[in-house]
N, CA and C atoms as an extended XYZ file, in Angstrom:
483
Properties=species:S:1:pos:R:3:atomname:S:1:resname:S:1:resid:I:1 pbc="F F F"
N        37.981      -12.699      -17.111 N   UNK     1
C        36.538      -12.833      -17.116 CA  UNK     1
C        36.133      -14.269      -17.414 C   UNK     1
N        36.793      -15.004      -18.870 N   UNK     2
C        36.433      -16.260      -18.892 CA  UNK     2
C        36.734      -17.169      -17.603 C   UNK     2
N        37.834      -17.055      -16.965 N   UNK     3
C        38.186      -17.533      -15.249 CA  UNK     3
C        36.853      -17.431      -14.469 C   UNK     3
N        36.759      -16.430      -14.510 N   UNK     4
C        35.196      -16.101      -13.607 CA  UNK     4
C        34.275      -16.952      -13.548 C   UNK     4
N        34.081      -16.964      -15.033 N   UNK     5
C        32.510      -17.868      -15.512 CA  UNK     5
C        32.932      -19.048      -15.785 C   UNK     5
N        33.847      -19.284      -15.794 N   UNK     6
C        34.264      -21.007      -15.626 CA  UNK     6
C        34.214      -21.483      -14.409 C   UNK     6
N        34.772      -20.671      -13.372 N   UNK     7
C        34.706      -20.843      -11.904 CA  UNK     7
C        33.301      -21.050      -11.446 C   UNK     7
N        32.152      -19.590      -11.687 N   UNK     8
C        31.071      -19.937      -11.385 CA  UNK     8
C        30.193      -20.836      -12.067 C   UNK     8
N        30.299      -21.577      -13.236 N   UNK     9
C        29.639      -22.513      -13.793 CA  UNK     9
C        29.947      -23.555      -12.903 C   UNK     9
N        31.113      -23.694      -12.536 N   UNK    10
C        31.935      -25.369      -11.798 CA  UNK    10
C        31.370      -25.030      -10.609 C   UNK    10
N        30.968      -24.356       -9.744 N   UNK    11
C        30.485      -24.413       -8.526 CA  UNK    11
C        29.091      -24.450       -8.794 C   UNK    11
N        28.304      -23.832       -9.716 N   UNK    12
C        27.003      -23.968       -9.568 CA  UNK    12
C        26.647      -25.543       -9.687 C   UNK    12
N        27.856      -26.109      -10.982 N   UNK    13
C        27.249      -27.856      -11.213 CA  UNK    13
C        27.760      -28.258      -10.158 C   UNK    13
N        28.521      -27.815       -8.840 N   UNK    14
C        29.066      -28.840       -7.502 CA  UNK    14
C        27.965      -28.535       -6.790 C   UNK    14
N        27.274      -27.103       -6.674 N   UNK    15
C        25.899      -26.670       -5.433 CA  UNK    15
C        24.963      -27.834       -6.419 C   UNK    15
N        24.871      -27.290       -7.396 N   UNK    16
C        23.655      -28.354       -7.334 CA  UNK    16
C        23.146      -29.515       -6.703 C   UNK    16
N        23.958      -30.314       -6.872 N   UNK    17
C        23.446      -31.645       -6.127 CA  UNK    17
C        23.609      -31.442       -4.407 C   UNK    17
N        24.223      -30.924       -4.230 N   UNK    18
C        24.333      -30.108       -2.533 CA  UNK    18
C        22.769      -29.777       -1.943 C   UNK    18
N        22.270      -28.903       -2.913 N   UNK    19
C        20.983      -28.204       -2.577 CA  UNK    19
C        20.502      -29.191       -2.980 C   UNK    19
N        20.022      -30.327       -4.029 N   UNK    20
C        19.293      -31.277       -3.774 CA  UNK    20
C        19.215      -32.129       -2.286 C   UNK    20
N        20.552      -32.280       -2.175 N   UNK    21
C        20.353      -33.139       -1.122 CA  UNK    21
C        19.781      -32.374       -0.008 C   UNK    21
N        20.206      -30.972        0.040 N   UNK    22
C        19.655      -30.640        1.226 CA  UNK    22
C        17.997      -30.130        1.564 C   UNK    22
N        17.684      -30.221       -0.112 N   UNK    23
C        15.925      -30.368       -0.037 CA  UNK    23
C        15.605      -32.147        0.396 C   UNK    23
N        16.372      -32.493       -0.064 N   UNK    24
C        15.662      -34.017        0.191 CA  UNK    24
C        15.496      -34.191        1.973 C   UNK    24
N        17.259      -34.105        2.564 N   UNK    25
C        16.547      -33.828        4.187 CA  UNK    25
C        15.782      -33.077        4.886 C   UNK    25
N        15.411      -31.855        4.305 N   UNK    26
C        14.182      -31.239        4.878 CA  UNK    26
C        13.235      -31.762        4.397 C   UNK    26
N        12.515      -32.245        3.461 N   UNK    27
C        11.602      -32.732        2.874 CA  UNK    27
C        11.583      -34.171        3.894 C   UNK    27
N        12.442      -35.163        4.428 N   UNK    28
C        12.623      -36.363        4.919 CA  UNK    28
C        12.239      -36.149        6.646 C   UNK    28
N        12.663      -34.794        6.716 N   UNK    29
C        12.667      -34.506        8.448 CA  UNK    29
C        10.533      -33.547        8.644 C   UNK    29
N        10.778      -33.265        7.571 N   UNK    30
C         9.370      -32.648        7.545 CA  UNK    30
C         8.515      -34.200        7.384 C   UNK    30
N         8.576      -35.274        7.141 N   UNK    31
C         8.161      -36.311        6.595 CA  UNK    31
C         7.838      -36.772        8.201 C   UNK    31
N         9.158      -37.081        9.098 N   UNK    32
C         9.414      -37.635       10.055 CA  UNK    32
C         8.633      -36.830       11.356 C   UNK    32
N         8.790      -35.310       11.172 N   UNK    33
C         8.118      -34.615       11.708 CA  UNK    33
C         6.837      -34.501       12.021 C   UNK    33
N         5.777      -34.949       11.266 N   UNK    34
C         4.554      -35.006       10.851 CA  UNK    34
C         4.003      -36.637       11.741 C   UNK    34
N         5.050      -37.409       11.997 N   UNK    35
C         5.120      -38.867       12.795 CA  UNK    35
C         4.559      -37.999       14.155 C   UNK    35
N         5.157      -37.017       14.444 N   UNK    36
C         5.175      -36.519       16.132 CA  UNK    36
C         3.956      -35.739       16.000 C   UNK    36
N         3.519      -34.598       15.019 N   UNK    37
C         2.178      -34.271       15.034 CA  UNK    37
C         1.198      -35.497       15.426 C   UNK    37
N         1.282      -36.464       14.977 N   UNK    38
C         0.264      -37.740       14.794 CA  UNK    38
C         0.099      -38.321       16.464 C   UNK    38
N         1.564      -38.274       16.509 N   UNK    39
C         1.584      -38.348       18.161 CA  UNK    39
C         0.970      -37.556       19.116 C   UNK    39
N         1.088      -36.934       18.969 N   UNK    40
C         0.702      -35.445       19.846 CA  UNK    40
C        -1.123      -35.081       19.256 C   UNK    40
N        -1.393      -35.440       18.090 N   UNK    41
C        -2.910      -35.586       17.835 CA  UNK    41
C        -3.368      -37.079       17.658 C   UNK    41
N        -3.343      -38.031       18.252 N   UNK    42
C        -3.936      -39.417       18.176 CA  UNK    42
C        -5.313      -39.438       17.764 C   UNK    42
N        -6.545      -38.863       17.895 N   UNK    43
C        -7.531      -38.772       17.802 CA  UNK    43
C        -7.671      -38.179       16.291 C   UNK    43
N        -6.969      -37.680       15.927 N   UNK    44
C        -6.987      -36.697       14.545 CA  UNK    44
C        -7.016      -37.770       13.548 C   UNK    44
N        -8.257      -37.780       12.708 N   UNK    45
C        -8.061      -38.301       11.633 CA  UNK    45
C        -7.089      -37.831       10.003 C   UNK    45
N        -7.342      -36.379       10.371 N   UNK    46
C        -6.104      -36.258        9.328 CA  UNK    46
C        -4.790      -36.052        9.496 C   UNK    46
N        -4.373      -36.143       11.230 N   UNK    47
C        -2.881      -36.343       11.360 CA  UNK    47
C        -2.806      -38.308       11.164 C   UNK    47
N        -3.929      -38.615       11.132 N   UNK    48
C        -3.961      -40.264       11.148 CA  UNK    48
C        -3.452      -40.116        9.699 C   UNK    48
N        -4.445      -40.091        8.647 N   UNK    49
C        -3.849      -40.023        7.505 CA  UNK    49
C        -3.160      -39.793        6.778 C   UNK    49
N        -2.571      -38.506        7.371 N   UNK    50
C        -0.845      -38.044        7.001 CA  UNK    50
C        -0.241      -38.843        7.073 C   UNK    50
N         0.205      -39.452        8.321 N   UNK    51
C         0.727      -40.455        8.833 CA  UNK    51
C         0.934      -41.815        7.927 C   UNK    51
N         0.046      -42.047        7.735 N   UNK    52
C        -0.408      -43.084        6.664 CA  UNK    52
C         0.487      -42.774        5.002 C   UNK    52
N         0.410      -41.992        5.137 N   UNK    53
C         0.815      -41.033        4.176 CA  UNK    53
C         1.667      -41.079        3.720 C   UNK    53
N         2.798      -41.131        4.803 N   UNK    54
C         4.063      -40.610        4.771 CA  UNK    54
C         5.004      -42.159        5.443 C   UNK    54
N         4.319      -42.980        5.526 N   UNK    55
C         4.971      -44.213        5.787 CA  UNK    55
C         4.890      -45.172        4.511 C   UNK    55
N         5.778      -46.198        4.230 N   UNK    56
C         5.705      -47.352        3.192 CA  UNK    56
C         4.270      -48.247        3.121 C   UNK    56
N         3.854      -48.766        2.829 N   UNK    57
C         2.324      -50.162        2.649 CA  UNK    57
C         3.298      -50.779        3.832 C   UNK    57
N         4.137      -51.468        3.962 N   UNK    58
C         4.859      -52.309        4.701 CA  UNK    58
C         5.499      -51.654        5.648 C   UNK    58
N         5.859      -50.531        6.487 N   UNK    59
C         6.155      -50.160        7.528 CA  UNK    59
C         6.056      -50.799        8.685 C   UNK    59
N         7.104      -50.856        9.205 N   UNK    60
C         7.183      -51.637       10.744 CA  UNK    60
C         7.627      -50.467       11.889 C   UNK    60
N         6.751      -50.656       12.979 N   UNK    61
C         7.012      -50.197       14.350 CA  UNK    61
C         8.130      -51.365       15.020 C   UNK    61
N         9.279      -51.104       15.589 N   UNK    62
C         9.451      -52.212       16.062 CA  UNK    62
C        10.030      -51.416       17.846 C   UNK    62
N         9.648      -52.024       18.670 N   UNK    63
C        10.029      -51.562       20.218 CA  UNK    63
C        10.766      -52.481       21.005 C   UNK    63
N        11.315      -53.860       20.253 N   UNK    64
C        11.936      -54.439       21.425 CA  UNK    64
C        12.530      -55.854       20.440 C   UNK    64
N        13.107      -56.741       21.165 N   UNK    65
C        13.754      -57.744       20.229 CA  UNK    65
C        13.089      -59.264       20.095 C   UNK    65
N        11.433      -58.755       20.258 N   UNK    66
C        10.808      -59.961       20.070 CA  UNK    66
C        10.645      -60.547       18.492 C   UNK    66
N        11.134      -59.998       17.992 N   UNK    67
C        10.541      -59.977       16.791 CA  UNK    67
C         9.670      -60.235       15.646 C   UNK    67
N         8.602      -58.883       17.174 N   UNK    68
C         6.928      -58.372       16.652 CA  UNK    68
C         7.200      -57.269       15.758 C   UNK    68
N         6.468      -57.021       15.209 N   UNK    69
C         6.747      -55.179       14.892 CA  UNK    69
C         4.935      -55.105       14.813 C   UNK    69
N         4.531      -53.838       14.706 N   UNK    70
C         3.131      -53.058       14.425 CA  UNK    70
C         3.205      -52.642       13.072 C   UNK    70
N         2.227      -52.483       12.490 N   UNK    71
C         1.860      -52.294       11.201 CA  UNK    71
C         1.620      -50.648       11.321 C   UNK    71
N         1.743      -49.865       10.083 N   UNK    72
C         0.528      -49.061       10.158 CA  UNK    72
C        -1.237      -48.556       11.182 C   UNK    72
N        -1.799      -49.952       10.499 N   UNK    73
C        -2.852      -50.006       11.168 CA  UNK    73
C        -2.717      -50.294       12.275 C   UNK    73
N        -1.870      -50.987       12.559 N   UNK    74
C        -2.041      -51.625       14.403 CA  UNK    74
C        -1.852      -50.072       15.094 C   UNK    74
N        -1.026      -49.376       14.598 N   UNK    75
C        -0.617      -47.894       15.612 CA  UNK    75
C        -1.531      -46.975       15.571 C   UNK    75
N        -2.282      -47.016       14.431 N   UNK    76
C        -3.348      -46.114       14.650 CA  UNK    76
C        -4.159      -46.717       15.335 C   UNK    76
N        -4.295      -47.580       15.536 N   UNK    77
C        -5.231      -48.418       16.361 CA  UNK    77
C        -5.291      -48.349       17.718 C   UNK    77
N        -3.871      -48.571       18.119 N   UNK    78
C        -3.480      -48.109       19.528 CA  UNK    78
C        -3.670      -46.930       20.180 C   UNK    78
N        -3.661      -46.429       19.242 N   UNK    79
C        -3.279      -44.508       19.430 CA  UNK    79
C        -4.611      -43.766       19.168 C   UNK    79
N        -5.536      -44.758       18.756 N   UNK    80
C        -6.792      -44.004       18.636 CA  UNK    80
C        -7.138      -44.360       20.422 C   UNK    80
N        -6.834      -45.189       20.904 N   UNK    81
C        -7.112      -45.736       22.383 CA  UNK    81
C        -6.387      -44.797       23.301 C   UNK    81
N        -5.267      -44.555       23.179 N   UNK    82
C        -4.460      -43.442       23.456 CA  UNK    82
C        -5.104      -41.923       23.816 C   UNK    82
N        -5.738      -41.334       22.668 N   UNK    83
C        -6.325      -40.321       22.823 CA  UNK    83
C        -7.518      -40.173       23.234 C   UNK    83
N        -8.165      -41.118       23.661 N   UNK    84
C        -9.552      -41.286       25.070 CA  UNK    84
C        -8.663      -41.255       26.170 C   UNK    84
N        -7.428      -41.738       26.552 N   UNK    85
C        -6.959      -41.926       28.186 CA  UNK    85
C        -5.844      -40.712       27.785 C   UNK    85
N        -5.279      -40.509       26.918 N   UNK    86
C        -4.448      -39.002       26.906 CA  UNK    86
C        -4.865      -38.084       26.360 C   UNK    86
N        -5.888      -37.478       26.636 N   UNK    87
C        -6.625      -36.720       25.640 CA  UNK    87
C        -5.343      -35.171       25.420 C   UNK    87
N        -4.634      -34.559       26.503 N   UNK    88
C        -3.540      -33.435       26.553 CA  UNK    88
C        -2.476      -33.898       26.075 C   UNK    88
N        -1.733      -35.340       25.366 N   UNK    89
C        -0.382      -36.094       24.766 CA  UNK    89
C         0.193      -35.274       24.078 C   UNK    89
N         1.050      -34.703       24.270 N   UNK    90
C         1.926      -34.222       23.686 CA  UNK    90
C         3.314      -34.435       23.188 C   UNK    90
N         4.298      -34.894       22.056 N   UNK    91
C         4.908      -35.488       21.948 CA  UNK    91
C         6.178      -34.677       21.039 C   UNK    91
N         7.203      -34.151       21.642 N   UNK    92
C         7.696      -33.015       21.399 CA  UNK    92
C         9.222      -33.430       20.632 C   UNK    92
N         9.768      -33.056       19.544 N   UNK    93
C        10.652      -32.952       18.966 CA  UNK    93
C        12.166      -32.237       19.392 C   UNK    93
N        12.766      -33.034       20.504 N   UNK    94
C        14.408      -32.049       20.986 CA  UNK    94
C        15.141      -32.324       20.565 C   UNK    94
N        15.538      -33.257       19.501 N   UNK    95
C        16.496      -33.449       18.354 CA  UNK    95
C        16.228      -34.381       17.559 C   UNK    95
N        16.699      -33.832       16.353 N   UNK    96
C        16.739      -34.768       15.252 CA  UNK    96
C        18.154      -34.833       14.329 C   UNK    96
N        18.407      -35.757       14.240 N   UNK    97
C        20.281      -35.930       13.583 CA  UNK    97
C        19.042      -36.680       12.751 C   UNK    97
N        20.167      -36.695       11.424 N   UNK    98
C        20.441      -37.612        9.971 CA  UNK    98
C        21.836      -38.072        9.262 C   UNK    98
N        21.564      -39.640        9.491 N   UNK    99
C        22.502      -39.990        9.373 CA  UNK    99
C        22.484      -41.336        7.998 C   UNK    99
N        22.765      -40.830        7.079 N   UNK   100
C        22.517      -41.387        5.520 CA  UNK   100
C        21.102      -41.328        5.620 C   UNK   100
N        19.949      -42.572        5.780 N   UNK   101
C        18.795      -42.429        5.009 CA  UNK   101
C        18.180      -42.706        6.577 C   UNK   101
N        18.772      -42.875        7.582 N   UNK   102
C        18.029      -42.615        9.052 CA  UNK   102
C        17.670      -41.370        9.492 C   UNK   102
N        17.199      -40.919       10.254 N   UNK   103
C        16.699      -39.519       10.862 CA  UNK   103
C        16.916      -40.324       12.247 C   UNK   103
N        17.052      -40.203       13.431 N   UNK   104
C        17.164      -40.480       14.866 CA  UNK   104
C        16.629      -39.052       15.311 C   UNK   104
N        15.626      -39.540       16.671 N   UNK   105
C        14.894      -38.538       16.908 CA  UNK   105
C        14.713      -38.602       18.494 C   UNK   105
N        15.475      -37.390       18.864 N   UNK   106
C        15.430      -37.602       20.767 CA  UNK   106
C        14.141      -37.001       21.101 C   UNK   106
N        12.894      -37.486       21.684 N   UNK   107
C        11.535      -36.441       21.970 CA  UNK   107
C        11.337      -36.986       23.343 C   UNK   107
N        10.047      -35.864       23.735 N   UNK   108
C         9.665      -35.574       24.861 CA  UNK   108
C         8.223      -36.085       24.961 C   UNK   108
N         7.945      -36.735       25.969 N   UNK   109
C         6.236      -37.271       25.596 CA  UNK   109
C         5.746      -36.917       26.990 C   UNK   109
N         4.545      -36.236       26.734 N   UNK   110
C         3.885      -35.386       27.937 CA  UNK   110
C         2.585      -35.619       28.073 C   UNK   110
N         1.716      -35.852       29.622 N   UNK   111
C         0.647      -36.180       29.340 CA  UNK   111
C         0.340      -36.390       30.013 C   UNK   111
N        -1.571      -36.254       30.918 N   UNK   112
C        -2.047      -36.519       31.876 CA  UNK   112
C        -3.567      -37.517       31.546 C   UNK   112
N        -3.053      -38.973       31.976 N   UNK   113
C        -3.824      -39.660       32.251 CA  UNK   113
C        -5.426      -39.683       32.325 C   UNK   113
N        -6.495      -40.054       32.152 N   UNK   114
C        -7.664      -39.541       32.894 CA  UNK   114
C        -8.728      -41.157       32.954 C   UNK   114
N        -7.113      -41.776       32.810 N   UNK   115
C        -8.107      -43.202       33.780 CA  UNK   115
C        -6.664      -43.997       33.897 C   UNK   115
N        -6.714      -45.177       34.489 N   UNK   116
C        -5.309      -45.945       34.904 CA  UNK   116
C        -4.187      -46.006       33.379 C   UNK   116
N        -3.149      -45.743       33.154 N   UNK   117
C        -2.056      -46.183       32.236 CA  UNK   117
C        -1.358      -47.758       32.984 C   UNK   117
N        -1.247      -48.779       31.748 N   UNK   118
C        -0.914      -49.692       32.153 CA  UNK   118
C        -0.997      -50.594       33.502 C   UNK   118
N        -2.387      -50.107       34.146 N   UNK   119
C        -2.758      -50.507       35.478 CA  UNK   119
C        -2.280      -49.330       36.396 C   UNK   119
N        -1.629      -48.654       36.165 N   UNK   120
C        -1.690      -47.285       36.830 CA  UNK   120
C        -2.206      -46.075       37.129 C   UNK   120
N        -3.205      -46.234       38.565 N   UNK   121
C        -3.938      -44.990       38.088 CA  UNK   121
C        -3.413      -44.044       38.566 C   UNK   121
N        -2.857      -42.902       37.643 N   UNK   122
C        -2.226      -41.946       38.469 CA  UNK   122
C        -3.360      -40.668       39.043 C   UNK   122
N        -4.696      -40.548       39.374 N   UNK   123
C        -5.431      -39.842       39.995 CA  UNK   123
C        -5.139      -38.467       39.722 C   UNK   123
N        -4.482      -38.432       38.159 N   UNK   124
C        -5.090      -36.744       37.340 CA  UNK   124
C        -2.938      -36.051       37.676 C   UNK   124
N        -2.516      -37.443       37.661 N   UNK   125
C        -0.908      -36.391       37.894 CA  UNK   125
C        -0.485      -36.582       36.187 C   UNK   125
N         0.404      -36.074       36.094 N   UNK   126
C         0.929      -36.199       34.578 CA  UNK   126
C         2.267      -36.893       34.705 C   UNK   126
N         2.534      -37.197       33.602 N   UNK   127
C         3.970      -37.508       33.396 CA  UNK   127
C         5.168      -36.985       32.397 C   UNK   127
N         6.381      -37.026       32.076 N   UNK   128
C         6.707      -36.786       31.217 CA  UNK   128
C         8.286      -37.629       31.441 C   UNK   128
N         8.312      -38.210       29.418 N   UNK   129
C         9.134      -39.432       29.770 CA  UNK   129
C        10.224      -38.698       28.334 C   UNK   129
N        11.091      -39.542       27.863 N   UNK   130
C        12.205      -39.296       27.050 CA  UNK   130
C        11.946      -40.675       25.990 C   UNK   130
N        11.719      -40.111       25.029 N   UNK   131
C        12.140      -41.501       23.570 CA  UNK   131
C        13.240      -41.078       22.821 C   UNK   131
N        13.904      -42.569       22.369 N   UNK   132
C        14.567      -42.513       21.727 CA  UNK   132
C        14.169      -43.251       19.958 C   UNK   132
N        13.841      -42.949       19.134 N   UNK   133
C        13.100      -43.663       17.778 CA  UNK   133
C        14.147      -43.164       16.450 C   UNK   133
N        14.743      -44.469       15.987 N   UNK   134
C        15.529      -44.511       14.325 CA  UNK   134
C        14.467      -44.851       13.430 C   UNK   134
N        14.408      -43.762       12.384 N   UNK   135
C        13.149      -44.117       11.236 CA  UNK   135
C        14.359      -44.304        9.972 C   UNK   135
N        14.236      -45.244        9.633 N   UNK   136
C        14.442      -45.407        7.831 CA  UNK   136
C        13.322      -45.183        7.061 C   UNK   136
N        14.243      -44.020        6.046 N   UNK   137
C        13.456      -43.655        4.975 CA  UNK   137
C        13.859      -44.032        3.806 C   UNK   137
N        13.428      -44.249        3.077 N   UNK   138
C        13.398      -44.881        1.410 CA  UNK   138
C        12.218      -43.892        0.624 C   UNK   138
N        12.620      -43.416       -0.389 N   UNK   139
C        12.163      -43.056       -1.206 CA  UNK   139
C        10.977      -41.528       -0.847 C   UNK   139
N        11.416      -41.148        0.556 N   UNK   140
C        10.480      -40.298        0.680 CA  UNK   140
C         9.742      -40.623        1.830 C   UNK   140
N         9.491      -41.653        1.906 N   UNK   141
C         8.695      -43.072        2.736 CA  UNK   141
C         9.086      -43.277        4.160 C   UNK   141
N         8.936      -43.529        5.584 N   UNK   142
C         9.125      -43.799        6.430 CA  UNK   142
C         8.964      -45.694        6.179 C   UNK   142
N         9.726      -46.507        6.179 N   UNK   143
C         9.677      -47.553        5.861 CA  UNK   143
C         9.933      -48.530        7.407 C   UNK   143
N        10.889      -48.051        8.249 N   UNK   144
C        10.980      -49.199        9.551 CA  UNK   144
C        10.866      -48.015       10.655 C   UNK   144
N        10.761      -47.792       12.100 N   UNK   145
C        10.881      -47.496       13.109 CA  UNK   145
C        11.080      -48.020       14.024 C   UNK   145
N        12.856      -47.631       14.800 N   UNK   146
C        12.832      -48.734       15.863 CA  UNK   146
C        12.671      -47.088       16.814 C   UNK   146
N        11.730      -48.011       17.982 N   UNK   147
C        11.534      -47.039       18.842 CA  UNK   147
C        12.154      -47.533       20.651 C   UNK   147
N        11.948      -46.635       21.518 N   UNK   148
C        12.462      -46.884       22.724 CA  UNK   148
C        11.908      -45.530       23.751 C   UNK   148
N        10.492      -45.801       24.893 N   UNK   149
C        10.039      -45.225       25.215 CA  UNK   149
C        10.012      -45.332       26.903 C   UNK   149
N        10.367      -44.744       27.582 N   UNK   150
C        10.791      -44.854       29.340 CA  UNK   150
C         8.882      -44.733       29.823 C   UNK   150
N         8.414      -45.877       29.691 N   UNK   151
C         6.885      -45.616       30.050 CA  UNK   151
C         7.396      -46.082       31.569 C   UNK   151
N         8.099      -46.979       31.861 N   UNK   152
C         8.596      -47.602       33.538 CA  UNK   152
C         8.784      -46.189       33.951 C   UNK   152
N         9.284      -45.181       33.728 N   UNK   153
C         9.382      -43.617       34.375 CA  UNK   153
C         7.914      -43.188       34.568 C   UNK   153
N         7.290      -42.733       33.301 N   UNK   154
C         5.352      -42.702       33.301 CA  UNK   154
C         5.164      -42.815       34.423 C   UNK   154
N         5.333      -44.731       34.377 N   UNK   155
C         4.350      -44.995       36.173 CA  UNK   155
C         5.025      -44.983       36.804 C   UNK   155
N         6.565      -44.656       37.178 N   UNK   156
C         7.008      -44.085       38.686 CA  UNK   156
C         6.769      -42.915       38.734 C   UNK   156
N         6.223      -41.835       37.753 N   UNK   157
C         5.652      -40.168       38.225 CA  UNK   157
C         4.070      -40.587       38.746 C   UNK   157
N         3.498      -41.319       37.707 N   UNK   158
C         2.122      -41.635       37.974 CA  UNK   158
C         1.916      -42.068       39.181 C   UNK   158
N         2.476      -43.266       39.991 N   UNK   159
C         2.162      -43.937       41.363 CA  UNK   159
C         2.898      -42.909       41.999 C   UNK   159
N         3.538      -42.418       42.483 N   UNK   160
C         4.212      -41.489       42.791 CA  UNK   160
C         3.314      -40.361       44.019 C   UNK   160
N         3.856      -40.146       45.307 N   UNK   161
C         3.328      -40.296       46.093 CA  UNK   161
C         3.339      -38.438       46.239 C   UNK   161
C-alpha cells in the first residue's frame, strides 16, 4: 500500500507541471486564435480590441525582409479598410503546430471583393488564398508575427477570365 501512494504521489508531482504546460498551450493557441477571429471580423471593434489585447505594446507584423514591420495600430488600421472592400473575409484556421514559444499557423483566407483589390477589379468573383504566419509568444502575449500571404493567387482568381 505504502508502494501505491508513493507511486501515486511521484506521478501526480511529474503530471503536474505536464498539465500546466498543457494549459499554458491552450491558453497560447486560444490567444493566437482570437488573431483569426479579428481577421475574419475587421470591422469589429471588439475583435479589434481583443486583438489589442492579446498582443505585446511593441508587437511587430512583419511580411517580408524589408525591414518594415506594422505596429498594432497600423493593422487595425489596414483592416479597418479591409472590411469596407471585404465585407464576407473570412480567415480560417487548418493548422496550428507549437513549437517551444512559437505557434505556426497554416490558414485559409476567403473573400469577395466589392471594389478593385490591389488594382484588381475582380467584378463580384471571390478568391481564396493559403497563409503561412509564426507568432511568438512571451508571457501570454503575441509579441512578433512573421506572416506570408499568396495575395499574387487573389488576383490571378480575381482577373481571371
Amino acid at each position: 500500500m505504502k508502494t501505491t501512494s508513493t507511486f501515486l504521489a511521484a506521478l501526480a508531482f511529474t503530471a503536474a507541471p505536464l498539465m500546466a504546460t498543457a494549459t499554458a498551450f491552450a491558453d497560447d493557441k486560444a490567444t493566437v486564435a482570437s488573431f483569426y477571429e479579428y481577421l475574419s471580423n475587421p470591422g469589429s471593434e471588439s475583435h479589434a480590441a481583443t486583438f489589442k489585447g492579446n498582443v505585446s505594446s511593441d508587437w511587430q507584423s512583419v511580411g517580408d525582409y524589408s525591414g518594415k514591420f506594422k505596429t498594432a495600430d497600423q493593422l487595425i488600421g489596414q483592416l479597418s479598410g479591409f472590411a469596407k472592400l471585404i465585407p464576407d473575409m473570412n480567415w480560417a484556421i487548418e493548422e496550428m503546430l507549437v513549437a517551444d514559444n512559437r505557434i505556426i499557423v497554416r490558414g485559409r483566407a476567403t473573400g469577395t471583393p466589392n471594389g478593385p483589390l490591389f488594382g484588381v477589379d475582380g467584378k463580384g468573383k471571390s478568391f481564396e488564398i493559403m497563409s503561412v504566419d509564426i507568432h511568438t509568444l512571451e508571457g501570454g502575449k503575441i509579441t512578433k508575427t512573421y506572416h506570408v500571404e499568396d495575395w499574387a493567387g487573389a488576383l490571378q482568381q480575381l482577373s481571371a477570365n
